[in-house]
TORSE-85858 format. One record per residue (C-alpha): x, y, z. Coordinates in steps of 0.25 Angstrom, whole numbers, padded with zeros to 4 digits, always signed. Last residue first. Layout:
BEGIN
XYZ
...
This chain:
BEGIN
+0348+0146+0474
+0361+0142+0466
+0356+0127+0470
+0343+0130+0465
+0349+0138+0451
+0358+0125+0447
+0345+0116+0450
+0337+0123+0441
+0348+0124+0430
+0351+0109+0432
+0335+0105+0429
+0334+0115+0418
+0346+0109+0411
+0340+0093+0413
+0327+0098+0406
+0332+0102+0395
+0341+0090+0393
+0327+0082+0395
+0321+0090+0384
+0332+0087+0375
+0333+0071+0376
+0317+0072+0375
+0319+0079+0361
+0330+0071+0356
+0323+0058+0361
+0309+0062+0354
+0319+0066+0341
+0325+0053+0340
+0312+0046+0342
+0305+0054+0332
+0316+0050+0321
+0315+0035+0324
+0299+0037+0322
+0300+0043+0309
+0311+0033+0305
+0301+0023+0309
+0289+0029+0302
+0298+0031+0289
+0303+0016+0289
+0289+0010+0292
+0284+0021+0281
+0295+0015+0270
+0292+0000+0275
+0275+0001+0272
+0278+0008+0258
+0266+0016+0254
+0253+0013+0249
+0240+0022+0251
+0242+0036+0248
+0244+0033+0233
+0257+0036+0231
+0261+0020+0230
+0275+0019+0237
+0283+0007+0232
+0296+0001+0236
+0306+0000+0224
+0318-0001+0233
+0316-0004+0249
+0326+0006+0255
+0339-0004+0254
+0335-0009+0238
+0334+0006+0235
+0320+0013+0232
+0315+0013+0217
+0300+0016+0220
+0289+0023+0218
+0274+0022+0214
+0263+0033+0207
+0252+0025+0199
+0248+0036+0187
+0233+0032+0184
+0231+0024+0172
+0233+0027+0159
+0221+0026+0148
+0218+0013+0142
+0226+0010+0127
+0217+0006+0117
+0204-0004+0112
+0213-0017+0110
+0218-0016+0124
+0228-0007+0131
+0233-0003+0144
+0238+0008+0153
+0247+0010+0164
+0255+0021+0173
+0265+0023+0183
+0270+0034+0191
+0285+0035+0198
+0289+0040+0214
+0305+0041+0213
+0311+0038+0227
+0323+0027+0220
+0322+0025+0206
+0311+0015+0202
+0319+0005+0190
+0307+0002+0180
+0310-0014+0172
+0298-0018+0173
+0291-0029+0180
+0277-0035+0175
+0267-0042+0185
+0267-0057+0182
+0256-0061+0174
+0266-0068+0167
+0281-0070+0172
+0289-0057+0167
+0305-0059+0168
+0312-0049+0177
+0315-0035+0171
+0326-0032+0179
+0327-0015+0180
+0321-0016+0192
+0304-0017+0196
+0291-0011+0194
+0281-0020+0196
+0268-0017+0185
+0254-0024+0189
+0243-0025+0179
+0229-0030+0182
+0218-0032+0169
+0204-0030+0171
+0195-0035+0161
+0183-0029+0157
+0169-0037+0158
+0163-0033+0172
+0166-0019+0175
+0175-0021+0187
+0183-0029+0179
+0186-0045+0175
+0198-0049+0177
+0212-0048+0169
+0226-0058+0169
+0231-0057+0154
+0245-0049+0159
+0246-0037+0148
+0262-0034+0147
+0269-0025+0156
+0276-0012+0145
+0293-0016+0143
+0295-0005+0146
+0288+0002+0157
+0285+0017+0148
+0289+0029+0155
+0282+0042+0157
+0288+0056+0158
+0274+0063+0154
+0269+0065+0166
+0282+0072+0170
+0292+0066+0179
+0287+0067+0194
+0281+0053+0194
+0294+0045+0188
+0287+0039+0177
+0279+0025+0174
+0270+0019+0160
+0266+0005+0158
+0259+0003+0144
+0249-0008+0145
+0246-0018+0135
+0235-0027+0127
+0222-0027+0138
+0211-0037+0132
+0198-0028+0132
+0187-0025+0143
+0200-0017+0149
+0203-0015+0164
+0216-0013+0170
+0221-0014+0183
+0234-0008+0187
+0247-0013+0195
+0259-0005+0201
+0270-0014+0208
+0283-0008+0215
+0295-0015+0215
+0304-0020+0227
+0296-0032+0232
+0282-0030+0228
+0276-0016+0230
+0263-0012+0228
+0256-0002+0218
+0241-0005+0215
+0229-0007+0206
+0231+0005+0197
+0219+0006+0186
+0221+0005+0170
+0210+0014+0162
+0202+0005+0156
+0207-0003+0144
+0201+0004+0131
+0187-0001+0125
+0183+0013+0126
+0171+0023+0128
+0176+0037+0132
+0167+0046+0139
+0165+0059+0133
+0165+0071+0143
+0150+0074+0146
+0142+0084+0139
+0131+0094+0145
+0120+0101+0138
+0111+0113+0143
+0102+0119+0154
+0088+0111+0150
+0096+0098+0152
+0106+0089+0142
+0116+0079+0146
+0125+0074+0135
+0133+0061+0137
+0147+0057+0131
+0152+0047+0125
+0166+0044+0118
+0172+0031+0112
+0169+0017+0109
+0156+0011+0105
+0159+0010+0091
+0174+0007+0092
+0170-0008+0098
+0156-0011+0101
+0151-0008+0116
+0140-0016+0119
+0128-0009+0127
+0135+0003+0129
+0128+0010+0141
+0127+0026+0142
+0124+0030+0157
+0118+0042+0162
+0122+0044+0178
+0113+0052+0187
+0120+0054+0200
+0133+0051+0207
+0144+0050+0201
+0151+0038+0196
+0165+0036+0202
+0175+0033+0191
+0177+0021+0181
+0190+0018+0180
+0187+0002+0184
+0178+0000+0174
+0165+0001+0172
+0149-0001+0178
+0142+0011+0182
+0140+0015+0196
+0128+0024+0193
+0117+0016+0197
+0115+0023+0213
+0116+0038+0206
+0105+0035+0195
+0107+0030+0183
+0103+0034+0169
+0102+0024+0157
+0108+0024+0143
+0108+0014+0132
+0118+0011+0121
+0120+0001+0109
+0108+0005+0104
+0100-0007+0096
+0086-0005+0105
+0084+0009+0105
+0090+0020+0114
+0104+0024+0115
+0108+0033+0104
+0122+0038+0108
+0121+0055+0102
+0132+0056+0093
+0144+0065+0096
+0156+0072+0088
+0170+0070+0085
+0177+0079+0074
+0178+0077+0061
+0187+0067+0051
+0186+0055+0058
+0171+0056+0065
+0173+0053+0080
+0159+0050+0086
+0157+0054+0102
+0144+0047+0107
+0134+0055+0114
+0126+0050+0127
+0112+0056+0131
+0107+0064+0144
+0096+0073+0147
+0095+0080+0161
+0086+0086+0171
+0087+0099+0176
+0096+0099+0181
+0110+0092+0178
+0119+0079+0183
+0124+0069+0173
+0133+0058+0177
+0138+0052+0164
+0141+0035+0160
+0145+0027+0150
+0144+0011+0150
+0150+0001+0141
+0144-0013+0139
+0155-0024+0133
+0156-0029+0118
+0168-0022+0116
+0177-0016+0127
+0175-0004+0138
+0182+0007+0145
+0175+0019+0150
+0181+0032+0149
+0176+0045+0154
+0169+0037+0168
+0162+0046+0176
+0156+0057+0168
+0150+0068+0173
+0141+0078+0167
+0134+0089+0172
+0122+0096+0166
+0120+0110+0165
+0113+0115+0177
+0100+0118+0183
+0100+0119+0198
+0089+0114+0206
+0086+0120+0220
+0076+0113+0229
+0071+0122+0239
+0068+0122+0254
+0061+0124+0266
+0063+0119+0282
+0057+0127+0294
+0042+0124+0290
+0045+0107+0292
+0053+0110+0306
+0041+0115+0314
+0035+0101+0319
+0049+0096+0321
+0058+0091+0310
+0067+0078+0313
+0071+0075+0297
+0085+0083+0298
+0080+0091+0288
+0067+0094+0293
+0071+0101+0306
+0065+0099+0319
+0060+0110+0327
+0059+0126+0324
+0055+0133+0336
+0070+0139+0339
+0073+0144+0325
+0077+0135+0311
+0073+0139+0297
+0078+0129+0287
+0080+0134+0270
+0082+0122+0263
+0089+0120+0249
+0090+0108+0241
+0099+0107+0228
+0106+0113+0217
+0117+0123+0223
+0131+0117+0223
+0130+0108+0210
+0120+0115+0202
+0128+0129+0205
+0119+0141+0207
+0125+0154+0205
+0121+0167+0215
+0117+0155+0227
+0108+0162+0238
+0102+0156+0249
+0093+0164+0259
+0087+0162+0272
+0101+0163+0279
+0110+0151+0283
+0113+0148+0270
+0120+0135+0261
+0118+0124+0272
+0122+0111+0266
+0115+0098+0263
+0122+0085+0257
+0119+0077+0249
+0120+0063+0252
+0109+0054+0245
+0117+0060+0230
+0107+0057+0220
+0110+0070+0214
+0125+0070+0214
+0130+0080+0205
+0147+0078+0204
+0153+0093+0205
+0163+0100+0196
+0158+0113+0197
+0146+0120+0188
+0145+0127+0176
+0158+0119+0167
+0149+0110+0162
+0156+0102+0152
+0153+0090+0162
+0164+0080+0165
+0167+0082+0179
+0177+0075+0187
+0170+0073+0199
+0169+0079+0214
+0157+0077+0223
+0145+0086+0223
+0128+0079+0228
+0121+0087+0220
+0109+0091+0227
+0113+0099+0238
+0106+0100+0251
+0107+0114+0252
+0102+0120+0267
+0097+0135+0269
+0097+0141+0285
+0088+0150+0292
+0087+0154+0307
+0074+0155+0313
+0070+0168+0320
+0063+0165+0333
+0055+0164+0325
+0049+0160+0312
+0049+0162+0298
+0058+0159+0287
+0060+0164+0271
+0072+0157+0263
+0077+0162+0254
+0084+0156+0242
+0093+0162+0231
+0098+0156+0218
+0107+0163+0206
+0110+0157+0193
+0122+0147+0190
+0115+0135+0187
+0100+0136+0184
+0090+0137+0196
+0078+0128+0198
+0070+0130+0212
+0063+0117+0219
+0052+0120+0230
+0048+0133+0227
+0039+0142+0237
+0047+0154+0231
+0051+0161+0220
+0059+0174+0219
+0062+0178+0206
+0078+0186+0204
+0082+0181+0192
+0092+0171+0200
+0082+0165+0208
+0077+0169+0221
+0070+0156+0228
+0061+0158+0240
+0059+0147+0251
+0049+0151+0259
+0041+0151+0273
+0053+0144+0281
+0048+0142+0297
+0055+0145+0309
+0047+0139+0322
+0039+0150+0328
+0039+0160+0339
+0029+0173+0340
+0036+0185+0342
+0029+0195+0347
+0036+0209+0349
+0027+0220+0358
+0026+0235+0354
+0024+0245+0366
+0015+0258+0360
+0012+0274+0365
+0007+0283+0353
+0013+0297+0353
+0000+0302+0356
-0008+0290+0362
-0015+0280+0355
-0007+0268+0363
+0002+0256+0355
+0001+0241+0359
+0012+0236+0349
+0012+0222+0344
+0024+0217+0334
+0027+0204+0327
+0025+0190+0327
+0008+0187+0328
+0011+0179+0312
+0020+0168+0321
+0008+0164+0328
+0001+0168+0340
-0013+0159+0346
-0018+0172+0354
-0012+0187+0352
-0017+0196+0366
-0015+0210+0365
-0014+0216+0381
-0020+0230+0382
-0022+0231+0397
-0022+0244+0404
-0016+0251+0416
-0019+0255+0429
-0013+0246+0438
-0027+0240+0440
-0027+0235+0427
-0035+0239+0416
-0042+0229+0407
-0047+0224+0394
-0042+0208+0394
-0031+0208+0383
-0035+0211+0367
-0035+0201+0358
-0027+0195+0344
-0032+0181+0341
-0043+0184+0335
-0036+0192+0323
-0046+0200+0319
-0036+0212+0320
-0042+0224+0327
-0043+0220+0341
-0051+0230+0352
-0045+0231+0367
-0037+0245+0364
-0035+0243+0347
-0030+0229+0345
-0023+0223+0330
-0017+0237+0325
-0008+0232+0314
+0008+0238+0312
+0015+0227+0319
+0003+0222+0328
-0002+0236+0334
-0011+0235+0348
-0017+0248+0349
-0021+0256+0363
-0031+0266+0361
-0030+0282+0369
-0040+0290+0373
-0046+0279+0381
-0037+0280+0391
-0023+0272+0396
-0016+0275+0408
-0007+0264+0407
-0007+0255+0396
-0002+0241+0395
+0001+0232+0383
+0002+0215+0385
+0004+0208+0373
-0001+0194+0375
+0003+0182+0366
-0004+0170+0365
+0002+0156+0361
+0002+0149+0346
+0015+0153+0341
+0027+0155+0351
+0030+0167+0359
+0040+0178+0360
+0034+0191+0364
+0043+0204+0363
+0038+0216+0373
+0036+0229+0374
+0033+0236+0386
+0020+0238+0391
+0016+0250+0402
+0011+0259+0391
+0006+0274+0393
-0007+0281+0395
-0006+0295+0395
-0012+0303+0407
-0020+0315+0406
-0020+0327+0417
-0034+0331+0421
-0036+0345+0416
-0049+0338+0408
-0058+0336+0422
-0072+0340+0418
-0072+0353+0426
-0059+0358+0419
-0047+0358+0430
-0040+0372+0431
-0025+0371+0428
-0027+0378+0415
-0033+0389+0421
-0022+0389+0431
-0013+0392+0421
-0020+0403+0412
-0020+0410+0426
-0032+0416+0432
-0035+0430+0434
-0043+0435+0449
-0034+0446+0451
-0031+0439+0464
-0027+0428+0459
-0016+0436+0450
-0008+0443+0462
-0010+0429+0469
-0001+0423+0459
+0009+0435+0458
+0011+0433+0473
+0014+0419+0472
+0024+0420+0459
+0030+0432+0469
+0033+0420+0481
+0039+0409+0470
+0048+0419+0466
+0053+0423+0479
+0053+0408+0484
+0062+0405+0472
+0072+0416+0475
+0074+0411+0490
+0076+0399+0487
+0087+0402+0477
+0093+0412+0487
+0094+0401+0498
+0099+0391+0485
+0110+0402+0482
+0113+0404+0497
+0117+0388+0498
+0124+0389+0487
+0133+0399+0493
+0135+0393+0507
+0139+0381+0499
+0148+0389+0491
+0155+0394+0505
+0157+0382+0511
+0164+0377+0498
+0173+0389+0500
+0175+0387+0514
+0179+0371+0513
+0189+0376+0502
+0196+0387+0510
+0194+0376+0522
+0202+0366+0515
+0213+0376+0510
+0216+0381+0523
+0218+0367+0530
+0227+0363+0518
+0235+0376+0520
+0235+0374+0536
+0239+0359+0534
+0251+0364+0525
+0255+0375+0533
+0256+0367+0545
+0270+0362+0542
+0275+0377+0537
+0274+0383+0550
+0276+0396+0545
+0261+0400+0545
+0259+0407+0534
+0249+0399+0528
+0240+0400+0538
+0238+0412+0536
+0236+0411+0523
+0225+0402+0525
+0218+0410+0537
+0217+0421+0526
+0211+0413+0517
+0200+0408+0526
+0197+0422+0530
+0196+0427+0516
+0187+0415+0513
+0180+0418+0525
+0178+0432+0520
+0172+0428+0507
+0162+0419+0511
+0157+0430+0521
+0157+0439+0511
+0148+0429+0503
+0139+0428+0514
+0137+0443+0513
+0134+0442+0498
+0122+0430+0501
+0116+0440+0513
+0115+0451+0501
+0109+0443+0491
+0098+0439+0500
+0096+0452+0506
+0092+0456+0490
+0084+0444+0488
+0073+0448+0502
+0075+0461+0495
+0071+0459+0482
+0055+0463+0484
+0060+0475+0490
+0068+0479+0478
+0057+0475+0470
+0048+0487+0475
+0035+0481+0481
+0023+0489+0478
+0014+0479+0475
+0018+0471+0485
+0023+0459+0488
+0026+0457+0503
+0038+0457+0511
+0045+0449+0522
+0053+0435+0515
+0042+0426+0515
């Protein structure tokens, strides 16, 4: 190619040569360069000089753009060579690699190379081809009962290697052969498409929530190649267990009713299935119905609540929305009563507490009745009851308590010389004077007097005095409730022949002087009352006694209670004239009201068997002067109050609102004048 022969006496100078001229044509080209440079810069300072000074700008700029347009000119020439020269050296190397391979052909040697590049007669230097995957893998929802196809296709595939389908970590198909004895796991139709490629499709008939899970078609080869698939098989939410963890730690499950005692630890999980995932929520429907009392247990374990096991309305609250319930001190109160664990996704219908469940809603619902043993509690709701000779007497407590509960009545005994004690009532046999009976929450309305309180709801032991006989049927009771964790006591109940405590009737206003009135029950002949009053914010124990004291007016009815009579006392209070007393008429006293002072009153009465207790204090005012409507009478009660003085107030109210509406609207309009005159003022200016 470039005029010369390899010889074997070739010196290298002459096998350099063609590269030599090269070299030297490359140097010229660069003294070419170099004088044009030389020239270009010469023609610039030239230029330069030229005194036109105007000119000598644009020949400056003129002279700097073809320095720069000959210096790229000349690196282009320059890489342009070094390519030349590049070409040139590969062509040289490629020619002697040539020479030295027909210098050893014909020596008759063969290279280790081309002995391995010689095909064996039976056709191994054949390349191989792996065989590769053309699936991806795939998540597969479905819903129970359909059949699911996993497809899995393999290119280039041979019988040197297996394909395996793998559920989780089992091998259920090797290439087209199962190896579960699950009939409803097969293998796809054995074939090979024309594309190419194979056909290894698994097949799951009649699926079921148990088929959930992973499947992986894996090939044999070195690493192994594999796509896993994800089914999941939809079903409506379902709670397996109920599982109870008590507080020594034992785990129990299946129960339907769990027994804990008061203040020990309680936790309860719930286990679910189902998917989509279901959501889990506990419910409490409570047992004891709570409502605020005074009450008299000696308990101090648990709060001041009323058990109301017969209540019809008890209410259900969510306690977790999680699969676990955990109380680290059960109260019997709060805690006791019937926990549900729900599991809700999109498959479940119905729901079984509303009472419309659908074919799915019964497995979604399970629960556990939780029984809280505790001490008994005892509430009493009347501590005195009043009574006379030869009538019946009841006594009553409201005892609540798991596990079940025994009650009996004790009788206080006062001994003269020693202190009091109790004797069990004996009220069985023919001749006892007692009997006892227990009543449910709808008979528990027993009959008394008009202080009798509320009776709460639940079971109520009652202690019935047949004929009541003077001293030795009076004084104080109690009952004893007994279970397995202990003994409670009531407070005593006090059995008296005493008038009941007196009632207030009313406060009204008659002319200029307030009246307050009670009513009084008593099963004997009332003998007096004692009248008492005080300015209300004197101390408590300021009180004055109305003198002279109203006397006992023989007017009485029957009670609420059937035998007692009820007697009705009014009281006016009025000026310092004490008129003369008509009988029956209400008693005026000689009690002057100071003007804008608010007073209390109270009453009690007596009969043969003692003084009653006092009543409630009756709050009333008075005293105002003769032009302002004196002695009017306010009753702080919330529902009385002077009809004039409110007339009066609302009146001057809305006198006062109507002088400051005029004010108001008076200034606005001012307002308004000004900027109208100032915007009139600056328009004519304008």
């Amino acid at each position: 190619m470039y005029g010369y022969s390899m010889n074997n006496d070739d010196s290298p100078s002459r096998l350099f040569a063609p590269v030599i001229s090269v070299e030297k044509s490359t140097f010229s080209r660069h003294r070419e360069e170099m004088t044009i440079k030389e020239t270009t810069t010469a023609a610039v300072v030239a230029t330069a000089a030229t005194p036109r000074r105007r000119r000598a700008s644009g020949f400056a700029r003129m002279a700097a753009f073809l320095l720069v347009a000959s210096v790229v000119l000349a690196d282009v020439i320059r890489v342009c060579e070094c390519r030349t020269l590049g070409d040139d050296n590969y062509r040289l190397q490629r020619d002697r690699r040539d020479d030295k391979s027909s210098d050893y052909m014909g020596d008759g040697t063969v290279s280790e190379e081309d002995e391995d590049s010689e095909e064996s007669p039976d056709g191994a230097g054949v390349p191989h081809t792996m065989p590769s995957l053309l699936t991806s893998g795939l998540v597969v929802e479905t819903i129970e009962g359909t059949t699911v196809n996993l497809p899995c296709k393999v290119a280039n595939g041979s019988e040197d290697y297996a394909v395996i389908w793998i559920n989780g970590t089992k091998s259920i198909m090797t290439d087209y052969y199962p190896m579960t004895t699950d009939p409803r796991v097969k293998h796809g139709t054995q074939s090979e498409t024309s594309a190419g490629y194979q056909e290894h499709t698994l097949i799951i008939e009649q699926v079921t929530r148990m088929d959930s899970g992973s499947y992986t078609c894996r090939i044999t080869t070195t690493p192994p190649l594999e796509i896993t698939h994800t089914l999941r098989v939809t079903h409506p939410a379902k709670v397996l267990t109920v599982t109870s963890v008590g507080s020594s730690g034992s785990s129990t499950g299946g129960l339907k009713k769990l027994s804990v005692k008061q203040g020990e630890l309680v936790q309860l999980v719930c286990s679910v299935a189902g998917y989509p995932e279901p959501t889990v929520q506990w419910t409490r429907r409570a047992k004891y119905h709570q409502q605020p009392h005074q009450s008299t247990s000696v308990s101090p374990d648990h709060d001041q609540k009323v058990p109301d096991s017969a209540s019809s309305t008890s209410s259900t609250v969510v306690v977790s929305n999680t699969n676990e319930v955990r109380i680290d001190s059960v109260v019997a109160y709060r805690d006791a009563g019937y926990y549900e664990c729900s599991a809700h996704n999109s498959i479940t219908t119905g729901s079984t507490s509303s009472g419309s469940g659908g074919p799915n809603a019964a497995n979604a619902h399970l629960g556990i009745e939780l029984e809280v043993e505790f001490l008994p509690d005892i509430v009493v709701p009347r501590l005195v009851v009043n009574t006379g000779e030869t009538y019946t007497a009841q006594m009553a407590c409201s005892v609540q308590a798991y596990p079940k509960v025994k009650v009996t009545w004790e009788k206080e005994m006062l001994t003269p010389n020693g202190p009091a004690s109790s004797t069990p009532v004996v009220a069985e046999g023919p001749n006892s004077r007692y009997d006892t009976s227990r009543q449910s929450a709808a008979q528990n309305a027993l009959q008394g007097s008009g202080n009798a309180t509320a009776m709460p709801a639940g079971p109520t032991f009652v202690l019935r005095v047949k004929q009541v006989q003077g001293p030795q049927d009076f004084g104080r009771y109690r009952c004893r409730a007994e279970n397995r964790v202990g003994v409670s006591y009531s407070d005593y109940i006090t059995l008296t022949g005493s008038p009941a405590r007196p009632q207030q009737s009313y406060v009204k206003v008659e002319g200029k002087a307030p009246e307050l009135a009670w009513t009084v029950d008593s099963w004997s002949p009332l003998i007096e009352y004692q009248l008492q009053y005080r300015q209300q914010q004197d101390s408590p124990t300021s009180w004055v006694d109305v003198k002279p004291q109203p006397q006992v007016v023989e007017s009485s009815t029957g009670g609420n209670a059937g035998d007692e009579r009820r007697y009705s006392m009014s009281y006016v209070f009025g000026d310092n004239v004490q008129p003369q007393q008509q009988v029956g008429a209400p008693a005026t006293l000689p009690v002057t009201l100071q003007h804008g002072i608010t007073y209390v009153a109270r009453l009690k009465a007596r009969n043969v068997h003692g003084w009653s207790d006092w009543s409630s204090d009756v709050v009333f005012s008075g005293g105002m002067d003769d032009d302002q409507g004196a002695n009017e009478i306010t009753q702080y009660d919330g529902h009385q109050h002077n009809d004039d003085v409110s007339k009066a107030s609302v009146a001057g109210t809305s006198g006062a609102s109507g002088l400051q509406q005029y004010c108001s609207t008076a200034l606005v309009t001012s307002i308004v004048l000004a900027v109208t005159a100032l915007v009139a003022t600056a328009t004519s200016a304008c």
